[in-house]
N, C-alpha and C positions, 0 to 999 in steps of 0.2 A: 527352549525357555532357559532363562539365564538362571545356574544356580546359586547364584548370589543373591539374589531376590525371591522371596515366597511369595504365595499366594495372596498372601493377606497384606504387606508392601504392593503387591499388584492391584487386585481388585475392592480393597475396601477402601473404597473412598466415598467423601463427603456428596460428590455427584451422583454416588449410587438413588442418595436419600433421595434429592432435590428430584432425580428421578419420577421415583415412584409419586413425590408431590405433585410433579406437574401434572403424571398420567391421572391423577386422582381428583386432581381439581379441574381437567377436562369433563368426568364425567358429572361431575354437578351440573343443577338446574340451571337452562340459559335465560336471566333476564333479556335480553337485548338479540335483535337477528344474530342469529347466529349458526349459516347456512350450511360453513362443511366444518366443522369438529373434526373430522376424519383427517382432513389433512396435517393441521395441526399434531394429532397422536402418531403419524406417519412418519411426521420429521421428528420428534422427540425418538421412536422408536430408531430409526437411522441415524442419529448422534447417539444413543447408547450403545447400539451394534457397532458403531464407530471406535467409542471408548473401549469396550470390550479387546475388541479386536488388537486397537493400539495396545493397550495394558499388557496384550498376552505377547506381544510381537516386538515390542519396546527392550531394549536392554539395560535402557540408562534409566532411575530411576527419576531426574529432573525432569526430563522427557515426560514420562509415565506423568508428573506431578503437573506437569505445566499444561497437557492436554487436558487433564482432568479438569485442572480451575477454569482451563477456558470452555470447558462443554458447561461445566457446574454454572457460570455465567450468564449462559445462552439460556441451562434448567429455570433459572431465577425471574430473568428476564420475560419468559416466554408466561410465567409462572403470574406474574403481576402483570402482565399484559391483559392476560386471559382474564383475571381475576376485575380488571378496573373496566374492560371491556364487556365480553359478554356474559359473565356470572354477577357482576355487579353494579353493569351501566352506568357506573360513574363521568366516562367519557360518552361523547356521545358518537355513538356508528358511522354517521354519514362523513365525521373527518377522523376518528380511530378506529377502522375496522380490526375485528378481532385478529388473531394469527390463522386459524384456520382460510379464513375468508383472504388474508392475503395471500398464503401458498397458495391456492386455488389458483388467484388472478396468475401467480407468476409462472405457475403449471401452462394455462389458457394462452399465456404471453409466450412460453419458452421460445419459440424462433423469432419473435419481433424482439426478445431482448438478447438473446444471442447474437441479431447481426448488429446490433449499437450495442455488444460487448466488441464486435470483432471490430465497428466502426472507430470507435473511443482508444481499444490499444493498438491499431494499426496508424491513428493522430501520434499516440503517445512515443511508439517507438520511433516512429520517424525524425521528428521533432526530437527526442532524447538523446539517440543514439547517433548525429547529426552537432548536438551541443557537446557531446562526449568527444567526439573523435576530431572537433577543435578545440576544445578548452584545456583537453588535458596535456597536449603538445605546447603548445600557445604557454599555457602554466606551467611547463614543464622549461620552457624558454626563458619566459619571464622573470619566475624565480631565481634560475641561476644566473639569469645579468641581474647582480643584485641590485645597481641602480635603476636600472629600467624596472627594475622586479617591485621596491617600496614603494614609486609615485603607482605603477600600475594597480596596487593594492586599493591605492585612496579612489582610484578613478574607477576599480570593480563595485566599490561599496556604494559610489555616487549611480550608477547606473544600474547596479543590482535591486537597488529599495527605489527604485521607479515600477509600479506592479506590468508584467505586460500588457494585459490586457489595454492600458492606456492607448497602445499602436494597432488596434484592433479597426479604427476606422483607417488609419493610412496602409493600412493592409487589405481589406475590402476597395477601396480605391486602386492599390498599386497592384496586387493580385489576382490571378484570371478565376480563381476559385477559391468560396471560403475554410475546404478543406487545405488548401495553401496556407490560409492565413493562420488555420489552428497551428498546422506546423512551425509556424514560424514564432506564434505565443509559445508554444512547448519549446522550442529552441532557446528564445531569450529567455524563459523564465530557469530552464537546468544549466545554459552557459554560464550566467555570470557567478553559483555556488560553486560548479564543478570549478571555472578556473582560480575562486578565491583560495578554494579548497586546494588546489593545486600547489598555485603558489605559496599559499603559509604553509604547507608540506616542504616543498624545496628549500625554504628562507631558516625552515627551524629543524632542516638535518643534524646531525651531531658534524662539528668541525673534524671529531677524532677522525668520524668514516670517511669524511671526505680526504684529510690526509693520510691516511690510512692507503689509499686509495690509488693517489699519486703518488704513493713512495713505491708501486708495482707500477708506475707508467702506465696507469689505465689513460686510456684517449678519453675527448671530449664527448663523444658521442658513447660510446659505452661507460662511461661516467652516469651520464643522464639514463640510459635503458637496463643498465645494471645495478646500477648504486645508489645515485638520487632517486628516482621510482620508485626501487621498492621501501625504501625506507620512508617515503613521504606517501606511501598509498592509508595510514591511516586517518589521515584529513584530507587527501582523495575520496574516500569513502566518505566519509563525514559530508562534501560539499555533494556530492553523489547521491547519498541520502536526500537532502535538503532539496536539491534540482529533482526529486521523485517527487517526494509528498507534493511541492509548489506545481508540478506540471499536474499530475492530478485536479487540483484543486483549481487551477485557470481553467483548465482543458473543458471541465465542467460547467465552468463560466463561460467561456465560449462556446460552446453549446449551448448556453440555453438564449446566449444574448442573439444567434443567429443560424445556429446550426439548423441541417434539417434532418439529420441523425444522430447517433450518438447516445449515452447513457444520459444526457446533461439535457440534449432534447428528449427524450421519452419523459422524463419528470416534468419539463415545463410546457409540453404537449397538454401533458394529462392534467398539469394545472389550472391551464386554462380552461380544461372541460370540467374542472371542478373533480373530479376520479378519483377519490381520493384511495383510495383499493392500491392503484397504479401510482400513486405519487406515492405512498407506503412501500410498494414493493421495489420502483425503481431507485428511493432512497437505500434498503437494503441491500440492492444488488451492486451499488457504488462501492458502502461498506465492504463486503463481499471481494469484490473484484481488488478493490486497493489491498485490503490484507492479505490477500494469495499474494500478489505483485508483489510486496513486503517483505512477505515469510522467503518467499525464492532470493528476493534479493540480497536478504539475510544470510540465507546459504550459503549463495556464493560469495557476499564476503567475506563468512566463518572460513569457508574451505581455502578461499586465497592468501588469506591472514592468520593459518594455522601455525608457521613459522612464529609470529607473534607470541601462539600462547607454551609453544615449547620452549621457546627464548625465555620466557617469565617464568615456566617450571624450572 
């Protein structure tokens, strides 16, 4: 334990309360079905063994702060969930089931939605990591012909705010499988940020690096893989980011307009049967799924972009 930090900077926080609330308004009287309670206090007890845990094991105080808000969050949430569902039937069951009753479903569910977790990020990375490994070369191209680099600008922006999904029928047409066609929606929808992202990274280097640069006789190509790159990876990211969230958010769409697996079908499955348990749980597991995706992707652009923040120290 870091001793820079005490006990009371570690453990007293406002999520401790939200805690004990939620546990306490679980055990009030249920107006409305309300079949497994148990699960609900299971998960609240495993986010504060969570917190806990973090809190003692954390060294950085943000850290320690920023887990807290977000369990204190989930405390609140879970809290008025509970509260408008099965202690005071405000909503009505059959399309807001309480929180216990959905953990159950997603317990019951774990392998059917495990393999449309695996189905949904094996679309995503394909597709992603496919737009990535053209767009950032291509952008990497482009930019430094600065003529070819401006008009290519205007022609990314005309063809990027086309949504993909639009090519979603001349892909089922032209493709032997619709897990093809997702790939290729996930494709166009992260190419054309990542290579915008590219480009205005190359077009708005500092002039000094670049002559800086050439006055050591660096070549062309280690120009671009040394010099231009790094200094244009923070609107690489940016466009990187932008090509994440928007493939998510298609990926889903196409899935539910024809997939026959996936995160995006298990929701528009269970819609149709009216489920509403399952259309609750596999909305959460989206959520879920994308902010892990997120926080990692976060990381590794913390860690590749550390240079950045020692340069501003």
């Amino acid at each position: 334990m870091s001793p820079s930090l005490t006990s009371r900077a570690r453990f007293f926080k406002a999520a401790h309360v939200l805690f004990v609330v939620t546990l306490l308004i679980q055990g009030l009287p249920d107006r409305a079905a309300n079949p497994s309670p148990l699960y609900a206090v299971v998960f609240v007890l495993a986010l504060e063994a969570l917190l806990i845990v973090s809190s003692a094991l954390l060294k950085s105080t943000r850290s320690i702060n920023l887990i807290a808000d977000i369990i204190a969050f989930v405390y609140f949430f879970i809290l008025l969930w509970t509260l408008f569902t099965a202690k005071l039937d405000m909503l009505k069951a059959s399309f807001f089931p309480p929180p216990g009753t959905v953990a159950a479903q997603m317990l019951s569910d774990g392998a059917l939605i495990i393999g449309n977790i695996k189905t949904s990020l094996g679309i995503v990375a394909q597709g992603y990591i496919l737009g990535l490994v053209t767009a950032v070369p291509l952008g990497l191209f482009l930019g430094w012909n600065i003529r070819s680099g401006s008009a290519a600008i205007y022609i990314s922006k005309f063809t990027g705010s086309i949504p993909p999904v639009v090519y979603i029928p001349y892909g089922i047409a032209l493709l032997p499988t619709f897990r093809s066609v997702s790939v290729m929606v996930i494709f166009l929808a992260s190419f054309w940020p990542i290579l915008a992202g590219t480009m205005g990274g190359v077009l708005n280097v500092e002039k000094e690096i670049i002559d800086s640069a050439r006055s050591l006789c660096v070549g062309p190509v280690s120009m671009l893989a040394e010099v231009v790159f790094p200094a244009a990876l923070p609107q690489i990211f940016t466009g990187c980011n932008q090509g994440l969230s928007v493939s998510f958010i298609l990926l889903t769409s196409a899935e539910m307009i024809g997939g026959r697996s996936g995160l995006g079908y298990y929701v528009k499955n269970f819609s149709d049967l009216g489920d509403y348990k399952r259309i609750v749980a596999g909305v959460l597991v989206i959520g879920i799924v994308i902010t892990v995706i997120t926080f990692f992707f976060n990381k590794l652009q913390s860690y590749l972009m550390r240079w950045q923040s020692r340069r501003e120290e």
